[in-house]
C-alpha positions as CSV (number, residue, x, y, z in Angstrom):
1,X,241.6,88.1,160.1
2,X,243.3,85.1,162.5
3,X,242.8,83.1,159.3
4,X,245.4,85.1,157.4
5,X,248.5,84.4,160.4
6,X,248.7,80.9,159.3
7,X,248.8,81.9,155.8
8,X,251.9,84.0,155.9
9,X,253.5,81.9,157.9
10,X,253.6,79.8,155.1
11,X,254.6,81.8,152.7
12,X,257.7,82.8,154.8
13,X,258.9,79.1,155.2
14,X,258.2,78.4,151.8
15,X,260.6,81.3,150.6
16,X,263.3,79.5,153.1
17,X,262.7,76.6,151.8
18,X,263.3,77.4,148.2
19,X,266.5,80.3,148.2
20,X,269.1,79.6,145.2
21,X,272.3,77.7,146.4
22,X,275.6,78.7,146.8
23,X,277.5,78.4,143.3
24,X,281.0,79.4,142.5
25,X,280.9,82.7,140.2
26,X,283.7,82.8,137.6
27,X,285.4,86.1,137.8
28,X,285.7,87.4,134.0
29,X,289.2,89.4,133.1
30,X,291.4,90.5,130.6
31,X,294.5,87.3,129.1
32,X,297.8,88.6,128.7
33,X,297.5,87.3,124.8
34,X,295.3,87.8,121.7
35,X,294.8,84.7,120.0
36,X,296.1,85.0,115.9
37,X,294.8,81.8,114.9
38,X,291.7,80.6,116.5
39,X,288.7,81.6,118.0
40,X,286.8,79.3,120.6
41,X,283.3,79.1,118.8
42,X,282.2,76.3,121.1
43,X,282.0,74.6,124.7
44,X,280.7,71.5,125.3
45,X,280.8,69.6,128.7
46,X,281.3,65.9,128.0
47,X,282.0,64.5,131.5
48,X,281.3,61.2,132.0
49,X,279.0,62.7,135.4
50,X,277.5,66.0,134.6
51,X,277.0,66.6,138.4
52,X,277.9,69.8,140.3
53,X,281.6,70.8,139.3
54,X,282.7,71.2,143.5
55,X,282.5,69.5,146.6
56,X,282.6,72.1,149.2
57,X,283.6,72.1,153.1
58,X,281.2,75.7,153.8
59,X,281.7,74.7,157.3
60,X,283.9,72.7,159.4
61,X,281.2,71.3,161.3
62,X,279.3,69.7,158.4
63,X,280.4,67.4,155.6
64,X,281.4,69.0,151.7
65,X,278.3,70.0,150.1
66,X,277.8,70.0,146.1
67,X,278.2,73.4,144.6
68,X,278.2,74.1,140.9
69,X,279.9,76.8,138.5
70,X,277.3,79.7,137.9
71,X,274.8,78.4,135.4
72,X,276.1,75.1,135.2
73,X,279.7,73.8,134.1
74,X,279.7,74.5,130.2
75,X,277.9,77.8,130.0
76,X,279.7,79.1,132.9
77,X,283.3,78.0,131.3
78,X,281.9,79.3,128.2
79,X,280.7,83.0,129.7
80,X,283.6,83.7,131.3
81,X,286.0,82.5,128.3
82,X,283.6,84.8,126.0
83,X,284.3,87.8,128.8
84,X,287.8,87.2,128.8
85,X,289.6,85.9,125.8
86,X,289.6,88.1,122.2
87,X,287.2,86.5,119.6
88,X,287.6,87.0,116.0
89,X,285.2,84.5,113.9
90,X,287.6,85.1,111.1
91,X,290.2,83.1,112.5
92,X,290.2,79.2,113.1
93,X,287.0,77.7,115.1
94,X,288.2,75.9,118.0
95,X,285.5,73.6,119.9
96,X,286.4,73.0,123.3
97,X,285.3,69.9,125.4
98,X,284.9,69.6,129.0
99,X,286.3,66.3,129.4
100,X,286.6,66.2,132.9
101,X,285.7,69.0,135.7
102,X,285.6,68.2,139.9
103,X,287.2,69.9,142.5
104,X,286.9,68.5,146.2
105,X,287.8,69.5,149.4
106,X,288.5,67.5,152.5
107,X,289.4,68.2,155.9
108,X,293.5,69.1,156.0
109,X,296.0,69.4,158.6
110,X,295.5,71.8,161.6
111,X,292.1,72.8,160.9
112,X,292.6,73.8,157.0
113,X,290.8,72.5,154.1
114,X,292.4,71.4,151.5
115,X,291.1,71.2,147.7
116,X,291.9,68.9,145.0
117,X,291.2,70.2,141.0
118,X,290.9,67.8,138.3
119,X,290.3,69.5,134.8
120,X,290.9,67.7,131.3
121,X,290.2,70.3,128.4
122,X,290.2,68.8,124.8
123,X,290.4,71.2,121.6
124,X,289.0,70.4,118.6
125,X,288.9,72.4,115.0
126,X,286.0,72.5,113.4
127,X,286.4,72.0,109.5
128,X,284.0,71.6,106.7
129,X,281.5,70.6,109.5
130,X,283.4,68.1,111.1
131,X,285.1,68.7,114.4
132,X,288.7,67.0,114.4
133,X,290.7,66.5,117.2
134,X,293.8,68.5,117.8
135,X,295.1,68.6,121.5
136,X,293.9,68.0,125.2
137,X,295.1,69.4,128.3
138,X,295.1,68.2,131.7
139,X,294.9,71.1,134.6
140,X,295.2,69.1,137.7
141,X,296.0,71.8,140.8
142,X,296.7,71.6,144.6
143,X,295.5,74.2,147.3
144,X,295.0,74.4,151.5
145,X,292.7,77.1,152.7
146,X,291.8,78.7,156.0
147,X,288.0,78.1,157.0
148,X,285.7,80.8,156.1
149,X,288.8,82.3,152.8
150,X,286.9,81.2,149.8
151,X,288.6,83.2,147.1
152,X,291.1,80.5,146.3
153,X,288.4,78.0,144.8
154,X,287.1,80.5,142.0
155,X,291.0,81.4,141.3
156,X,292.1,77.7,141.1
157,X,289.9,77.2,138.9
158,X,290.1,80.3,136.6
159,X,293.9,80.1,136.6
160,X,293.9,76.3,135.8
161,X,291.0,77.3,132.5
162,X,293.9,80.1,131.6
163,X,296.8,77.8,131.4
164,X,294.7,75.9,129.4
165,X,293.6,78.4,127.4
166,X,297.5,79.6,126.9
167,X,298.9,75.9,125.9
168,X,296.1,75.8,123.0
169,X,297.7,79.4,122.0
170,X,301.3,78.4,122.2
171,X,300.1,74.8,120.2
172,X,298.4,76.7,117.4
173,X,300.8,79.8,116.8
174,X,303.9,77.0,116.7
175,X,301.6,74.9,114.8
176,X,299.2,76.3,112.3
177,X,301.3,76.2,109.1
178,X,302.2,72.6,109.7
179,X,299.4,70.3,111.2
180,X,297.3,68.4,108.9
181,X,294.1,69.0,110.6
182,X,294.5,73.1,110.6
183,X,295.5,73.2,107.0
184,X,292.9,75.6,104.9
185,X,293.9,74.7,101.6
186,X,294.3,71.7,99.2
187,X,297.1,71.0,96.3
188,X,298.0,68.0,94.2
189,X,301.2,67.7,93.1
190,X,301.4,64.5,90.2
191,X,304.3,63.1,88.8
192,X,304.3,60.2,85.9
193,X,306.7,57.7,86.2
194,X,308.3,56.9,83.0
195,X,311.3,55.5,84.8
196,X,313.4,53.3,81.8
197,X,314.0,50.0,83.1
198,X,316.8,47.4,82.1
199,X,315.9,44.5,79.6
200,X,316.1,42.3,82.4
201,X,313.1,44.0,84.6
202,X,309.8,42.5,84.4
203,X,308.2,46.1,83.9
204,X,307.8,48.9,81.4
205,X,306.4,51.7,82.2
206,X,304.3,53.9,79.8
207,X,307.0,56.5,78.1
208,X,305.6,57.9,74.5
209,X,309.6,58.2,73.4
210,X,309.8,54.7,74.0
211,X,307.0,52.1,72.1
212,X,306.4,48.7,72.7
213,X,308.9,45.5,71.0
214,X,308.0,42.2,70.7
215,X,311.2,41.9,73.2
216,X,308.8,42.6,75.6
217,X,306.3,39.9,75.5
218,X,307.9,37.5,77.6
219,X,305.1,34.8,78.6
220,X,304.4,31.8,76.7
221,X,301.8,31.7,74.4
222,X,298.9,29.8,76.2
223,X,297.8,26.1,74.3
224,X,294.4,26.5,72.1
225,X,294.5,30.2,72.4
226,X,293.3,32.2,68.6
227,X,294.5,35.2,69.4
228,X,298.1,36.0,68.1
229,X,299.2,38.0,71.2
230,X,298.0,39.4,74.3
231,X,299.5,42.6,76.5
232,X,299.0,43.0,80.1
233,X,298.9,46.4,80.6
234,X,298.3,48.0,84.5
235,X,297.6,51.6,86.0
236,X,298.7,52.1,90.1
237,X,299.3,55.1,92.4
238,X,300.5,55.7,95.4
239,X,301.5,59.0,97.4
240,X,301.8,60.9,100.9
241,X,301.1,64.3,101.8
242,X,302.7,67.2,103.5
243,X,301.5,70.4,105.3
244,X,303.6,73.7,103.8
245,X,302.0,76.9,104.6
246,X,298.9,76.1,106.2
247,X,298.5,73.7,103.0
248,X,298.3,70.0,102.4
249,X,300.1,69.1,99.2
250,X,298.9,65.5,98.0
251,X,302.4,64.1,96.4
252,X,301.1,61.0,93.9
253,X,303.0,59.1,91.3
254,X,300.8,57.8,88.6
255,X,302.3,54.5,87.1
256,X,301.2,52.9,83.6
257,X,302.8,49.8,82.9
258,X,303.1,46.3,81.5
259,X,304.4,43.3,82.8
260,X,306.8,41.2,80.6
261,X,306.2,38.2,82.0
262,X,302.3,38.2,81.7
263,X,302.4,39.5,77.9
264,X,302.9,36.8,75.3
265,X,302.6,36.5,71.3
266,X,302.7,33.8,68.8
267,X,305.1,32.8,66.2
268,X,302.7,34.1,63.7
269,X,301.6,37.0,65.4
270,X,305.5,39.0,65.0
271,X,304.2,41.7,62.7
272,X,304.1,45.3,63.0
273,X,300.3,45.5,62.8
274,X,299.7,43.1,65.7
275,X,302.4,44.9,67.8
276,X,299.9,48.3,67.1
277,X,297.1,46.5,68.2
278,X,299.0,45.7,71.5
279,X,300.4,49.0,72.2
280,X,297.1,50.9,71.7
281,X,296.2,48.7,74.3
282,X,299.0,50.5,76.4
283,X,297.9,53.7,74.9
284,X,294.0,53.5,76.5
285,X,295.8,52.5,80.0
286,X,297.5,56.1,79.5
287,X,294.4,57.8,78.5
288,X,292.5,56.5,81.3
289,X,295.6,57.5,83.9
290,X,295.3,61.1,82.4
291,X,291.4,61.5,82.8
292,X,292.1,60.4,86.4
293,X,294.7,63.2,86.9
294,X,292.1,65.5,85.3
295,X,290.1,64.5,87.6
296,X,291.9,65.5,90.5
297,X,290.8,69.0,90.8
298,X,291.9,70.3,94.5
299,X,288.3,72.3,94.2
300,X,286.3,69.1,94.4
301,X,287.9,67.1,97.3
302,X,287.2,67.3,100.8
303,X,290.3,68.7,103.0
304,X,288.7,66.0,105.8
305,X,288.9,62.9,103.5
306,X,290.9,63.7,100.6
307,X,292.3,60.3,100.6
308,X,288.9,58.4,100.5
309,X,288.4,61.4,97.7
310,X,291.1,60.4,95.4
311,X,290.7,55.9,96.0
312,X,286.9,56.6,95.0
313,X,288.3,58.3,91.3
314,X,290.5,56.0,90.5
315,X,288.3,52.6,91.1
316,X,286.1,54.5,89.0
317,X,288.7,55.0,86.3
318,X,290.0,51.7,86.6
319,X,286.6,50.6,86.2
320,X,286.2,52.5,82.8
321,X,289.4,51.5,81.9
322,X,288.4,47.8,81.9
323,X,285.2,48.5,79.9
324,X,286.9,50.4,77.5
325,X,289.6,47.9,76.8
326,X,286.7,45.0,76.3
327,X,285.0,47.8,73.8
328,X,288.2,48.0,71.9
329,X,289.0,44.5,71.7
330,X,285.1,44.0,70.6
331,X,284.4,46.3,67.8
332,X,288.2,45.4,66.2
333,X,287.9,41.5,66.9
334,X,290.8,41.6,68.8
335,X,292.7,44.0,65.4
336,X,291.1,41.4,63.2
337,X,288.7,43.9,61.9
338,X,291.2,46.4,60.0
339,X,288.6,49.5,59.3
340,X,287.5,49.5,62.9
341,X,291.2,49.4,64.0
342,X,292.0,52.2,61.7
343,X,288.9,54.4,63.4
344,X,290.7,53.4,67.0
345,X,294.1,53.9,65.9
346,X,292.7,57.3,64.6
347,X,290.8,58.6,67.9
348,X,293.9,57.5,70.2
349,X,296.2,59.7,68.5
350,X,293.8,62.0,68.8
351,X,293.4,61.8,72.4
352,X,297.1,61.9,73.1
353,X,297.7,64.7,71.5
354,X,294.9,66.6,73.6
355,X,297.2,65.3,76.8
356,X,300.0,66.3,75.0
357,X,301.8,63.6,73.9
């Protein structure tokens, strides 16, 4: 039986040895607003340091000790923002990022202690699986405390989380119809410019009311060239967007086009049957144009890289475009072939008219 003594002796000690810290508790309660636009569906703690959020002065007599949040930074931020702020998973999904979390005390004036908060909060919304960045929030705060008064490190804290938590509510209620990265929805608005120019510009753009003239070959006919004439035809956009009701609208201006001074004929080549040639040449740079609108259905872009979206269709139908000028020059010989011009001619007007021209 003296064996045994020893024994719980043990035991006892290694019970003292091994009781849970001190951590700081979070208290939950009830914000003063209902979020209408978001949700917080994440927390992530992405300090540089992941150590304990606090350093404590528990007693005067000893240096600050580390104490940590309740479960650890992130889950105990998240807890106590699940406890305390509505969630509807219908609305927005915000993820929010612990970007930087310490509080530490240090000896103050006549015996106080005085504590120091640093919190940085970042929000991100999380679209089509992609979290983009929206605003960040720094909660810096100030406090002196009696020795032995502990209540004002849990409340600095939680007050400093709820005036972060407030300033992401006031940002996405005065912003949610307007910011690019909250917008839900996708439109493309596309205008063709068929803008007339004077004889004097360098340009024309595609217009079916107004066909090609010799007038507009400008460049001189190249030495030891076979060909009676040559067009240089040309396809661009450009645009910018806007955010109008919680939806971006892509504005783009499609040009087709020929430049003057790149476009030559020949003395022998002022007939109207070249001049056909040339213009359904001008005709195929409209068609491709209009398959590339087509091909800007809202439904099959990405609201994240809509931009990327659109370049990618039109290198691939200025790709096509160049193949299928090379076909047409091919099986006509350049018009020299009359039947097979006659078949193009034929399917052109045919495809205009399905694009309503």
């Amino acid at each position: 039986m003296p064996l045994l003594r020893p024994l719980l002796l043990s035991v006892s000690l290694l019970f003292l040895a091994y009781a849970p810290p001190p951590v700081i508790a979070l208290r939950a309660e009830t914000l003063p607003f209902t979020p209408t636009e978001f949700y917080i569906a994440d927390v992530l703690d992405q300090r540089p340091v992941k150590s304990a959020f606090a350093q404590l002065i528990l007693r005067p007599d000893r240096p600050a000790e580390a104490i940590d949040l309740e479960g650890g930074t992130g889950p105990a931020i998240e807890r106590y923002i699940g406890q305390s702020l509505k969630r509807n998973p219908r609305l927005r999904p915000i993820v929010l990022r612990i970007t930087a979390g310490k509080l530490t005390e240090t000896p103050g004036p006549r015996g106080s202690i005085s504590g120091k908060l640093e919190l940085g909060l970042a929000f991100d919304v999380r679209r089509e699986d992609e979290n983009l960045s929206l605003i960040s929030y720094a909660g810096n705060a100030r406090y002196q405390r009696p020795p032995g008064q502990t209540d004002v490190i849990e409340k600095t804290i939680r007050q400093s989380l709820n005036e972060g938590l407030k300033y992401l509510n006031n940002f996405m209620n005065n912003r949610a119809e307007s910011y690019p990265a909250l917008a839900g929805g996708l439109k493309i608005t596309v205008t063709d410019v068929k803008t007339r120019t004077p004889a004097s510009s360098d340009t024309v753009f595609y217009d079916p009311d107004r066909a090609l003239t010799w007038d507009d070959f400008r460049a001189p006919p190249p030495p030891n060239n076979r060909y009676a004439a040559q067009i240089m035809p040309g396809v661009a956009y450009e645009g910018h967007s806007v955010v109008e009701k919680g939806k971006i609208n892509v504005l783009l201006k499609l040009k087709v086009f020929m430049i003057k001074s790149q476009s030559w004929v020949k003395e022998a080549g002022h007939n109207d049957y070249a001049l056909n040639h040339e213009q359904r040449h001008f005709d195929i740079a409209r068609l491709a144009m209009e398959r590339f609108k087509k091909a800007l259905n809202p439904d099959s872009l990405s609201l994240n890289d809509y931009n990327s979206n659109i370049q990618y269709r039109y290198i691939e139908m200025y790709r096509a475009l160049g193949e299928r000028q090379q076909r047409y020059d091919a099986e006509t010989i350049h018009g020299i072939n009359q039947a097979a011009q006659a078949h193009w001619n034929r399917q052109i007007d045919a495809e205009l008219r399905s694009f309503g021209y």
